[in-house]
N, C-alpha and C positions, 0 to 999 in steps of 0.2 A: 411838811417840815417847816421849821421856823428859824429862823434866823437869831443868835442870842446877842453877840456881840461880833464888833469885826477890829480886830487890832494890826496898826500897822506893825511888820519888822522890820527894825533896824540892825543891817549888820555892821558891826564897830567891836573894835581891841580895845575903845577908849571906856570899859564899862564904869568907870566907878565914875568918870568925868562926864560920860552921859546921864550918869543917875544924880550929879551935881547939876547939872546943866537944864534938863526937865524937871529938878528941884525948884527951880525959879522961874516957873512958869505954873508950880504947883500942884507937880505930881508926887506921889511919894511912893516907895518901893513896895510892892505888893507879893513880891513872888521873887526869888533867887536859888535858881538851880546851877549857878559857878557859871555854867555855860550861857541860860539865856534867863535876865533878868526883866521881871515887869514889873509899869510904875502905871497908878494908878490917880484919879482925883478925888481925894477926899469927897466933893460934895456932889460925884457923877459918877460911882466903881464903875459904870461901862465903859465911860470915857479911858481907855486905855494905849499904853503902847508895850512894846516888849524890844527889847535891847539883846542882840546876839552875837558871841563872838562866829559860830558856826552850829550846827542843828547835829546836836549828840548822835543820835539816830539815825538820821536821814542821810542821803548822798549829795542832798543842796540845801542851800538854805531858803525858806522862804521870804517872800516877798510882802506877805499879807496874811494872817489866821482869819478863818472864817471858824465862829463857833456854834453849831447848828443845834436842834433839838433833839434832833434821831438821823446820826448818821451814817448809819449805815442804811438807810434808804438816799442820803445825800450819793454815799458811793455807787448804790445803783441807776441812780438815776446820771451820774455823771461818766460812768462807765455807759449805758446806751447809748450816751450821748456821743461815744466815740474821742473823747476828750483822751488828752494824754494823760496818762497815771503815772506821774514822776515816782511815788512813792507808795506802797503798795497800803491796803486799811491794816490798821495793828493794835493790838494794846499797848500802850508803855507804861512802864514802871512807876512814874508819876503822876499817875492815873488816867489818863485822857488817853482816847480812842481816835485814832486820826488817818487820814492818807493826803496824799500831794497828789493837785492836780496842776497842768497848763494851761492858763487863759490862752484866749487868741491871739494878746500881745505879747505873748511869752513868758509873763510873772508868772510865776510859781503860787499857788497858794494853798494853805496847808488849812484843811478842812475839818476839824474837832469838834469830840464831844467830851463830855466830863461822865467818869464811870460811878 
């Protein structure tokens, strides 16, 4: 399994003033589902972040996306591991295949593929 990209989340009300605010630093909007928006760098698309008021789907929001090659070997392997599984693996609707897991420090991080 390989690892594609890793975006931090941010959770903020303030979206339209975060998406002004990472404007000037050079990010530009990439992605806007109402609830969680991503901005992107023109001259680096992995370089990423994503801006959330709270996670449509899920019962937390995460702390981190990890966006892997084939994950559902991610979920097996993180499942033996004994890891907590905040969010169970799913399809959703806006195509990506995902589950929440618990680091050791406690982040949440939501572990995705693209369908």
């Amino acid at each position: 399994m390989a690892v594609r990209r890793v975006v931090p989340n941010i959770q903020s009300q303030a979206v339209a003033e975060s998406r002004e605010f990472y404007g000037l630093l050079g990010f530009e909007e990439v992605m806007n589902h109402g609830w969680i928006m991503t901005l992107a760098s023109p001259s680096n698309p992995a370089a990423q972040i994503s801006v959330m008021a709270s996670d449509k789907t899920a019962p937390v929001t995460p702390d981190m996306s990890v966006e892997v090659d084939d994950v559902d070997a991610a979920y097996a392997v993180v499942r033996e591991s004994g890891a907590e599984i905040v969010h169970p693996l799913q399809d959703e609707e806006w195509g990506v295949r995902r589950f929440f897991v618990r680091d050791p420090s406690g982040r949440v991080v939501n572990v995705l593929g693209h369908r």
